[in-house]
VMD Tcl script that builds the backbone (N, CA, C; Angstrom):
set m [mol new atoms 288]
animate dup $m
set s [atomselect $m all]
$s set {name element resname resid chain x y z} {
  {N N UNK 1 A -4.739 -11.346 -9.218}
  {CA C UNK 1 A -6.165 -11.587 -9.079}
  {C C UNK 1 A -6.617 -11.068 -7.732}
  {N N UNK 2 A -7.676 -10.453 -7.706}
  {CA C UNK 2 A -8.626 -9.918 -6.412}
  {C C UNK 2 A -9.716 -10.287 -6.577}
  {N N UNK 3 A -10.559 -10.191 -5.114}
  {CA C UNK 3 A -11.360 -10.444 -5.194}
  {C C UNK 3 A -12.332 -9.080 -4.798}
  {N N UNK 4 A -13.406 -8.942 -5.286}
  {CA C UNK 4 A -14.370 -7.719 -5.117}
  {C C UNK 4 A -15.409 -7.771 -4.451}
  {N N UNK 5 A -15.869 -6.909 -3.173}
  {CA C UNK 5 A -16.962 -7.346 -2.844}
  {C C UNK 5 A -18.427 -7.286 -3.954}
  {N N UNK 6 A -19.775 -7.133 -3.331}
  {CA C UNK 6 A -20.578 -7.065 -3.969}
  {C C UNK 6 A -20.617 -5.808 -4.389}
  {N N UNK 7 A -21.565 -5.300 -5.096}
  {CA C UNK 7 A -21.894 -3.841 -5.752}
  {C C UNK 7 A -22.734 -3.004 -4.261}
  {N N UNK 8 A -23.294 -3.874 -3.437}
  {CA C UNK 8 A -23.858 -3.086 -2.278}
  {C C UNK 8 A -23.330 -3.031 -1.176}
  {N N UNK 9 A -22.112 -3.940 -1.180}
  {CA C UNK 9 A -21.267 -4.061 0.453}
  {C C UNK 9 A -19.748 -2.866 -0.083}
  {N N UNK 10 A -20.080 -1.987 -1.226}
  {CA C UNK 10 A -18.831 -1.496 -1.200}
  {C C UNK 10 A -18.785 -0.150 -0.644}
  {N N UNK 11 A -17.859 0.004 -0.207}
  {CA C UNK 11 A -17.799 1.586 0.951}
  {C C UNK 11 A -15.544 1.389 0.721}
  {N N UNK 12 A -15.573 3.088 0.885}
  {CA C UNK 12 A -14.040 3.097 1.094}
  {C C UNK 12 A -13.583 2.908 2.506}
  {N N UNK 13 A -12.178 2.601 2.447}
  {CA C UNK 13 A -11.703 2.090 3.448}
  {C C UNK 13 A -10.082 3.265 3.230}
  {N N UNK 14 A -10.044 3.434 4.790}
  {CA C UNK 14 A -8.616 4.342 5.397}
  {C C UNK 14 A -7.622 3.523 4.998}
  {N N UNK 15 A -6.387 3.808 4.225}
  {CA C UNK 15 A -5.105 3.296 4.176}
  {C C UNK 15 A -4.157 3.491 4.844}
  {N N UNK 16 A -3.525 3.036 5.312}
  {CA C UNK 16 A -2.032 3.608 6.175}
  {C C UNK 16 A -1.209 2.882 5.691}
  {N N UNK 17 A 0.293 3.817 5.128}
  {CA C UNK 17 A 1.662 3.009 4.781}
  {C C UNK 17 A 2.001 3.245 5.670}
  {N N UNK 18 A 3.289 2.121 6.048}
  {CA C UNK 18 A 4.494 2.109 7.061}
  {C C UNK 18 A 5.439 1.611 6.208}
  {N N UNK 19 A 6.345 2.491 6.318}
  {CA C UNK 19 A 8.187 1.739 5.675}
  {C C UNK 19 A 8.370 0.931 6.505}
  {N N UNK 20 A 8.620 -0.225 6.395}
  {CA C UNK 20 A 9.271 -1.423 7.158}
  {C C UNK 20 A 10.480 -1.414 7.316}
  {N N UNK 21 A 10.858 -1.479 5.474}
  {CA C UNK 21 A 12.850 -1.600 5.530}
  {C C UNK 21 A 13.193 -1.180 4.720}
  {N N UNK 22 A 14.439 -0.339 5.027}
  {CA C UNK 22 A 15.265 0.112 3.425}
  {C C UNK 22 A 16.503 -0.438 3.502}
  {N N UNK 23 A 16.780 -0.881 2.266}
  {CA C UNK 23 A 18.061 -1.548 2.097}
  {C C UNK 23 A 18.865 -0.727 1.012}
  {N N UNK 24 A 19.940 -0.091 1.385}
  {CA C UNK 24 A 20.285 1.053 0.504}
  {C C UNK 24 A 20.047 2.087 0.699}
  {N N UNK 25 A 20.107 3.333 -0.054}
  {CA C UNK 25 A 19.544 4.204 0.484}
  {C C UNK 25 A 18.375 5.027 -0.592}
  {N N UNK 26 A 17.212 5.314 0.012}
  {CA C UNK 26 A 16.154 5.933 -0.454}
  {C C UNK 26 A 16.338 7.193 -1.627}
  {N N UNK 27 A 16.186 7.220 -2.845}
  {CA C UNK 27 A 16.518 8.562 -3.313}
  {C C UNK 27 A 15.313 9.781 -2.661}
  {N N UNK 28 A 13.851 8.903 -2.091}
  {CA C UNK 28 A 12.953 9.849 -2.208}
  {C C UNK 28 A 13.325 10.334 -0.027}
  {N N UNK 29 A 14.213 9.427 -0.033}
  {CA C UNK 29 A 14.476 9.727 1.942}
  {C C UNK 29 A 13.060 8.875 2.739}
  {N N UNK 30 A 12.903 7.691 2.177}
  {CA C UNK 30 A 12.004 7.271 3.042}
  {C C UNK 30 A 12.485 6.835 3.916}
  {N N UNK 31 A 12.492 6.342 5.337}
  {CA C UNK 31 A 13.367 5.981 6.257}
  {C C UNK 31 A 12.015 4.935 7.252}
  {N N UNK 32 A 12.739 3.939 7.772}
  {CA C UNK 32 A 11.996 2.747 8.311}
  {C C UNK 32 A 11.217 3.558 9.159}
  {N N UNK 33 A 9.817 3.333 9.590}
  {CA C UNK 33 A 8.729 3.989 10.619}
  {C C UNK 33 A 7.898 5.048 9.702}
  {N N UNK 34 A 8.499 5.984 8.574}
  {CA C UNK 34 A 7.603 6.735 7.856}
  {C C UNK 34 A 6.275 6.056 8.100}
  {N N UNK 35 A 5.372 6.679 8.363}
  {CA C UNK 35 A 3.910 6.466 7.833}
  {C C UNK 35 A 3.090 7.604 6.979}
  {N N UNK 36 A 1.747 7.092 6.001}
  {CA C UNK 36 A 1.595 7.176 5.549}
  {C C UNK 36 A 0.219 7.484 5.261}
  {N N UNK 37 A -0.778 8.241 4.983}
  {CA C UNK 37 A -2.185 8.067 4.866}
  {C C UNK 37 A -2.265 7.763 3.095}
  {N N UNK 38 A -2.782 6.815 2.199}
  {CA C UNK 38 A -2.635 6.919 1.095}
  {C C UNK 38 A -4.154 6.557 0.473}
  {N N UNK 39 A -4.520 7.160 -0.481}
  {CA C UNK 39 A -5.929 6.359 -1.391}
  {C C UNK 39 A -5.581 6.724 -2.434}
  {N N UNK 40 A -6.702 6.077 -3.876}
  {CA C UNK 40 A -6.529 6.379 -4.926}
  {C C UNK 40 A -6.125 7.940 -5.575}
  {N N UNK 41 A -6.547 8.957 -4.404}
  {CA C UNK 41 A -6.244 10.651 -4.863}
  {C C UNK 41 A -5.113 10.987 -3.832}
  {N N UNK 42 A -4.213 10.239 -2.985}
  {CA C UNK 42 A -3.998 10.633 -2.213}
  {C C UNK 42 A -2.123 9.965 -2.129}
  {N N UNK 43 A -1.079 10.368 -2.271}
  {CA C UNK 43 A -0.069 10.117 -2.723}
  {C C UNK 43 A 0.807 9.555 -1.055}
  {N N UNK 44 A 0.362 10.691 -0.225}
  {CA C UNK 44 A 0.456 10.857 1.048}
  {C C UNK 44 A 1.979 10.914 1.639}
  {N N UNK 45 A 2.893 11.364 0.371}
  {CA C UNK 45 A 4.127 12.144 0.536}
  {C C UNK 45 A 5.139 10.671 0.008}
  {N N UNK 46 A 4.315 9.795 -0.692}
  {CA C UNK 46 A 5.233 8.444 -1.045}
  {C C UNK 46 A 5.311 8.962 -2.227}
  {N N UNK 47 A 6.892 8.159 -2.474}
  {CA C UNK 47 A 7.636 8.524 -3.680}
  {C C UNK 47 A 6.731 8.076 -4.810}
  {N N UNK 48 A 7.074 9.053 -6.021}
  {CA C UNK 48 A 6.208 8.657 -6.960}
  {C C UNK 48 A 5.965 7.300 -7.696}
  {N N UNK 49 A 7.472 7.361 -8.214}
  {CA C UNK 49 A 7.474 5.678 -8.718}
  {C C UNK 49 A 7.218 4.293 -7.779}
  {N N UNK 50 A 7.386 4.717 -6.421}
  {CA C UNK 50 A 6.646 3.349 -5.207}
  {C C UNK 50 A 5.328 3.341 -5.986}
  {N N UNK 51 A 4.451 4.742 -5.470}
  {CA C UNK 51 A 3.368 5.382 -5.574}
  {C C UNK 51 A 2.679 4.466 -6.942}
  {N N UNK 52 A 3.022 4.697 -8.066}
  {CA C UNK 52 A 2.671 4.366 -9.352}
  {C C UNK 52 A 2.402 2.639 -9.191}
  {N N UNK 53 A 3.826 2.003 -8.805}
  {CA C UNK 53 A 3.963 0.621 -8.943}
  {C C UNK 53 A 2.243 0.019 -8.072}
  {N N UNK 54 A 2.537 0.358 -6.846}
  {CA C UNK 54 A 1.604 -0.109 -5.767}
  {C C UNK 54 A -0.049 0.588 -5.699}
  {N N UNK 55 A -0.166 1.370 -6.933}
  {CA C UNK 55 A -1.453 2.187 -7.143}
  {C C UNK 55 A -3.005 1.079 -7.266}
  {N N UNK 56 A -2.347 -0.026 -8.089}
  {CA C UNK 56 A -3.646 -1.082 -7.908}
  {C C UNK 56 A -4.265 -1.574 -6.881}
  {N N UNK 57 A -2.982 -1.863 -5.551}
  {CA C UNK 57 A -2.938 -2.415 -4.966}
  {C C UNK 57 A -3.997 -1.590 -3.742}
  {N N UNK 58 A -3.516 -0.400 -3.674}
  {CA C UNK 58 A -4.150 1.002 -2.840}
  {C C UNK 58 A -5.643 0.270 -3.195}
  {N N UNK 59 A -5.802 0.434 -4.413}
  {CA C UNK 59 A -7.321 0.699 -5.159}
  {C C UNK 59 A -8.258 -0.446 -4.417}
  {N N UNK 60 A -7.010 -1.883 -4.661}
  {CA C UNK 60 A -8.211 -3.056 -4.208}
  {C C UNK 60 A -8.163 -2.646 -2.486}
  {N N UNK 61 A -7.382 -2.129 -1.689}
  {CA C UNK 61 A -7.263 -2.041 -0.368}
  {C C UNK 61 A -8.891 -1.540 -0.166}
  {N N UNK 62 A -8.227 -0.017 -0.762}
  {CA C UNK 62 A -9.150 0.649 -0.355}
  {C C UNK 62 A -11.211 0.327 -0.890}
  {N N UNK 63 A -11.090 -0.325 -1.466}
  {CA C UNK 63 A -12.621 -0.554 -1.616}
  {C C UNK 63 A -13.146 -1.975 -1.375}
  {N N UNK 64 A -12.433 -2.121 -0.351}
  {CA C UNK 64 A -12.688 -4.002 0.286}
  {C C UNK 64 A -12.296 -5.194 -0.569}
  {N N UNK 65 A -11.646 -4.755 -1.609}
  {CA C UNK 65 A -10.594 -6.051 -2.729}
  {C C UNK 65 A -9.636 -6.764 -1.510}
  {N N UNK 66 A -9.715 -7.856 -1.640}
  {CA C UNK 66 A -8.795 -8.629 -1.065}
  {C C UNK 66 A -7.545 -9.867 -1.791}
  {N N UNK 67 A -6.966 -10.401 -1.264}
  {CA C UNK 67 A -5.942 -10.940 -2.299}
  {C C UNK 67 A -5.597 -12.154 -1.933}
  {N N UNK 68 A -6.406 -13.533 -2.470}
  {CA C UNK 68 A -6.399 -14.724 -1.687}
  {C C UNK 68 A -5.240 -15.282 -1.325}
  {N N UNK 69 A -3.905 -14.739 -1.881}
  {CA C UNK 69 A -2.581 -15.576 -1.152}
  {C C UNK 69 A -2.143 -14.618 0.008}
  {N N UNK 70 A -3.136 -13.643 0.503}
  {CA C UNK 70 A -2.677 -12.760 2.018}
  {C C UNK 70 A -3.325 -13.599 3.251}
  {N N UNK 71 A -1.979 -13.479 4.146}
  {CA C UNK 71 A -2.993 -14.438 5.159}
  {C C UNK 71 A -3.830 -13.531 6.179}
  {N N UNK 72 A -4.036 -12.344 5.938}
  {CA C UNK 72 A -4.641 -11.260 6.688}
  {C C UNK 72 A -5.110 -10.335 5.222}
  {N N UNK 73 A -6.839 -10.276 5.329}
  {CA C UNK 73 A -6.730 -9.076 4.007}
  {C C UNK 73 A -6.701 -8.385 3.959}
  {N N UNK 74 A -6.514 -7.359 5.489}
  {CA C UNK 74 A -6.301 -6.076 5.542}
  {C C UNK 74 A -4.809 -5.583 5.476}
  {N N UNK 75 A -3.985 -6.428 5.273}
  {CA C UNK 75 A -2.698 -6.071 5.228}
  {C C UNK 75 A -1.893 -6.391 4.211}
  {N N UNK 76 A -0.708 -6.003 3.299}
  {CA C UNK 76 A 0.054 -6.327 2.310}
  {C C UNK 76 A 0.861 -5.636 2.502}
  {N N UNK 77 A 2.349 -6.121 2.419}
  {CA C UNK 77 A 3.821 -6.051 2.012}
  {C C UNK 77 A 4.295 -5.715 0.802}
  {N N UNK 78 A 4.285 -4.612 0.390}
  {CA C UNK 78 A 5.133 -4.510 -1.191}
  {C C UNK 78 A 6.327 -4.198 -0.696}
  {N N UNK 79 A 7.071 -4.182 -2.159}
  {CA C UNK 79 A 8.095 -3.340 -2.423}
  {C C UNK 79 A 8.386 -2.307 -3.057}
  {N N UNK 80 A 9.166 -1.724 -3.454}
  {CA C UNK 80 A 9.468 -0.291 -4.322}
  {C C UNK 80 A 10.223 -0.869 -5.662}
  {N N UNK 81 A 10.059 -0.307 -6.972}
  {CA C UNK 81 A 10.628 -0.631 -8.299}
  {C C UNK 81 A 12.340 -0.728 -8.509}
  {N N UNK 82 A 12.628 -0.106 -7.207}
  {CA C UNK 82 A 14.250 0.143 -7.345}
  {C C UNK 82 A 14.461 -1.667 -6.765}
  {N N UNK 83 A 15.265 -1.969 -7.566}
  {CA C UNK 83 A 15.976 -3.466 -7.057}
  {C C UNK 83 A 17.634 -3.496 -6.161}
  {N N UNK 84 A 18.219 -2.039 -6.344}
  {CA C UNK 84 A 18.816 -1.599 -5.946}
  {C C UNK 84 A 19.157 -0.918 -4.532}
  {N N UNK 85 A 18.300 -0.124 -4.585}
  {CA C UNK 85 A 17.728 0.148 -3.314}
  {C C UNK 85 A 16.192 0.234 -2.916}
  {N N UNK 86 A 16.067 -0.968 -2.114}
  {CA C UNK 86 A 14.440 -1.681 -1.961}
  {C C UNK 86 A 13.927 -1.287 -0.529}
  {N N UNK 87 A 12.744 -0.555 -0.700}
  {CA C UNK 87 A 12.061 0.063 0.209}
  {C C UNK 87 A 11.147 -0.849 0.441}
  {N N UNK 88 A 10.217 -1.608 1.513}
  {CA C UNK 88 A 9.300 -2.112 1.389}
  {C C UNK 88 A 8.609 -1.545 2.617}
  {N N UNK 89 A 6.969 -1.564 2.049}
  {CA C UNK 89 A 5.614 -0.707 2.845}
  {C C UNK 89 A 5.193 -1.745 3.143}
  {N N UNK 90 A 4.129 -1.718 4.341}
  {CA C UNK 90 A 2.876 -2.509 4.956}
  {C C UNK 90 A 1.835 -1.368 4.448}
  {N N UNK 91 A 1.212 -1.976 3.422}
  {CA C UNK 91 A -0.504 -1.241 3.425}
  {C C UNK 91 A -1.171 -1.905 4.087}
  {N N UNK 92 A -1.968 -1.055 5.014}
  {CA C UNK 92 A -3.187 -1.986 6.188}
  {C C UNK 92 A -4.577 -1.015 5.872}
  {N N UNK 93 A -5.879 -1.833 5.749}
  {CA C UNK 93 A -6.647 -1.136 5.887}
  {C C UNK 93 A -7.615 -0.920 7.171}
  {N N UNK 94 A -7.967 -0.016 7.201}
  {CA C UNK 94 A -9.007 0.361 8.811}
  {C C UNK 94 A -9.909 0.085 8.103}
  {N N UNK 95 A -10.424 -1.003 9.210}
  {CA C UNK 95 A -11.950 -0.944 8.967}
  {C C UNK 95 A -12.832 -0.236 9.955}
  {N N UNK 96 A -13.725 0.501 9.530}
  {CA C UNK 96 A -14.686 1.449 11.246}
  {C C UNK 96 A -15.613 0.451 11.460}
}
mol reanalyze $m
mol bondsrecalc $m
mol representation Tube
mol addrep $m
């Protein structure tokens, strides 16, 4: 569940990934510190299947969606689909 702003407070917002941690090793070579510029058109060199999993998530970032169990809403922690070897990103959004 997200929450949406109004239909007149909506404007896009800058994404930035950061790899936090890899446990295992990356097939796509992401390595802890990568960063990232990412939006809904914008992949920003993240592996595809991260990419795919965390695509909603981009979407609510980027157009002021927030996610009431974050204790900051400009920021979220995923992970990557591999359970095997688990990559996890910080999406943060800029606000200007």
């Amino acid at each position: 569940m997200c929450i949406l702003m109004s239909q007149n407070d909506r404007k896009s917002y800058k994404l930035i990934g950061t790899i936090k941690s890899v446990k295992g090793r990356c097939n796509a070579k992401h390595k802890v510190g990568d960063v990232f510029e990412l939006s809904g058109h914008n992949t920003g060199g993240l592996c595809g299947f991260f990419y795919h999993d965390i695509f909603p998530t981009i979407l609510t970032l980027q157009f002021g969606g927030t996610f009431p169990w974050s204790q900051d809403p400009d920021i979220v922690e995923l992970e990557c689909p591999d359970r095997y070897n688990v990559v996890k990103i910080e999406l943060k959004r800029i606000r200007n």
